[in-house]
C-alpha positions in Angstrom: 12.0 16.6 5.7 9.2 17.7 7.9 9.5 17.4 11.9 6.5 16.3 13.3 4.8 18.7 15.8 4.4 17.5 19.1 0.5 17.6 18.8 0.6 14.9 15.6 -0.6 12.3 17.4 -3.9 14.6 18.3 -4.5 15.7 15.1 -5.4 12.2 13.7 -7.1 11.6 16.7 -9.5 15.0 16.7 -9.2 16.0 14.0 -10.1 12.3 11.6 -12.1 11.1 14.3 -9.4 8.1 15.0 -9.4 6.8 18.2 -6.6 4.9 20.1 -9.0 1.9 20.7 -8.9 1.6 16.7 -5.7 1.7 16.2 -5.0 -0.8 19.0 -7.8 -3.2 17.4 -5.9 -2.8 14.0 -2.6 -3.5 15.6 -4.4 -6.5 16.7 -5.9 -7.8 13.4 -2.5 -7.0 12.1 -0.6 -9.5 14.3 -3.9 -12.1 14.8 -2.3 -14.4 11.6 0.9 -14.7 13.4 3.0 -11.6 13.2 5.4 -10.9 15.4 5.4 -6.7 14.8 3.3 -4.4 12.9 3.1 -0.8 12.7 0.7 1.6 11.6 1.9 4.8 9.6 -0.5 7.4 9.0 0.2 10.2 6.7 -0.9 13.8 6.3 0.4 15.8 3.2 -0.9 19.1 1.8 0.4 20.6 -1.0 0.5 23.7 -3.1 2.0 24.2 -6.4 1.9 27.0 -8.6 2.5 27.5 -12.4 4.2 30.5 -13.5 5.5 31.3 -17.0 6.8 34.8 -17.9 6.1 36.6 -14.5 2.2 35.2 -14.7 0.8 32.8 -12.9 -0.5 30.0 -15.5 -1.9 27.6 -12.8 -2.9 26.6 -9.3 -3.6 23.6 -7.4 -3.8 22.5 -4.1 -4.2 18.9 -2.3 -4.3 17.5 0.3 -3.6 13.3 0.6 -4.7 10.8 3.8 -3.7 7.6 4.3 -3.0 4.3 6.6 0.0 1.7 6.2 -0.3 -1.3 7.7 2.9 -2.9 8.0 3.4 -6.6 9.7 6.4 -9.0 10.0 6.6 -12.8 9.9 9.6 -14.1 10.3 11.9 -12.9 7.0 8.1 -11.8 5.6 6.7 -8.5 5.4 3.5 -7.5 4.7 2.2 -4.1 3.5 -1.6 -2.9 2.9 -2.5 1.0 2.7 -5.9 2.8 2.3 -6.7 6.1 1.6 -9.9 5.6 3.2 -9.5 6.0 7.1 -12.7 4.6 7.9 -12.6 2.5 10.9 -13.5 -0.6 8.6 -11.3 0.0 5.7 -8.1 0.4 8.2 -9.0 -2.9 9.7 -9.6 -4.2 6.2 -6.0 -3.2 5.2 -4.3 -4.8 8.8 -5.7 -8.1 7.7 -4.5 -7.6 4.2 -1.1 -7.3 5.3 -1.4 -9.9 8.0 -2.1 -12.6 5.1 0.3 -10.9 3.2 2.9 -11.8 5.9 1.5 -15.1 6.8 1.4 -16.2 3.5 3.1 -19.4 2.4 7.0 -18.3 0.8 6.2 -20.6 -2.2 3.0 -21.1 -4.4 2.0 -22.3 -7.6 1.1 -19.7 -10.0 -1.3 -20.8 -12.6 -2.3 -19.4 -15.8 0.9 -18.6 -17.3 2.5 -20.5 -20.4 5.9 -21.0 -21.2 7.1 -18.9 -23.9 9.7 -20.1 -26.2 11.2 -17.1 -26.8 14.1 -18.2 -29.1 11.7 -19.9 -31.7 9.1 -17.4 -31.7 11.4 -14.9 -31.8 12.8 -16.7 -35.1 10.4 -18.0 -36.9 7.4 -15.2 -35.9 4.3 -15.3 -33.7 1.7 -17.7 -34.6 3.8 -19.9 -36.5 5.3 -21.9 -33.3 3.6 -25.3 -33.1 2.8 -24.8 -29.9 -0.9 -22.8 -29.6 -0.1 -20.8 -27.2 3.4 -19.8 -27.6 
């Protein structure tokens, strides 16, 4: 587990151009559908691996991953959104992702799906069921 640094917060702010008058517009779209709390979790990983196989190095590879969770709760709801893009617009995209996410009705219809009869078709082999699309 990595301990933050106590200059973390400056490093998303210099260093990816982020500004705290983003982040508190995103908090904002993130709660403007009725939220009660939302968060915003950014993330900064580099990583190294190397490949060795009898005392040779076979590979190398090195990466580095950004990122943006947008997290917002309605009630017993929870919305999440992330982007890897931390462009001012895509971050604010993703807060009102998880904002409708949250707000979202707890039931809907889902349409498009049939009812398979598994028991039958399972007997008597696909496409032989009367029904078409069983």
């Amino acid at each position: 587990m990595t301990i933050p640094s106590p200059d973390h917060k400056r490093y998303f702010i210099e260093k990816l151009g982020l500004s705290e008058r983003l982040m508190e517009r995103c908090l904002g779209e993130a709660l403007s559908a009725g939220g009660e709390y939302a968060d915003l979790y950014f993330e900064s990983v580099t990583s190294t691996a190397l490949g060795i196989d009898e005392s040779l190095v076979k590979s190398a590879s090195q990466g580095i991953s950004l990122g943006c969770g947008v997290r917002v709760v309605s009630g017993e709801r929870t919305g999440y959104a992330y982007t890897d893009d931390l462009t001012p617009a895509r971050i604010l995209h993703a807060a009102r992702t998880a904002a409708l996410i949250a707000s979202a009705p707890s039931k809907t219809t889902v349409t498009g799906f049939h009812r398979r009869c598994r028991s039958v078709c399972n007997q008597v082999g696909r496409g032989t069921h009367p029904e078409p699309r069983c």
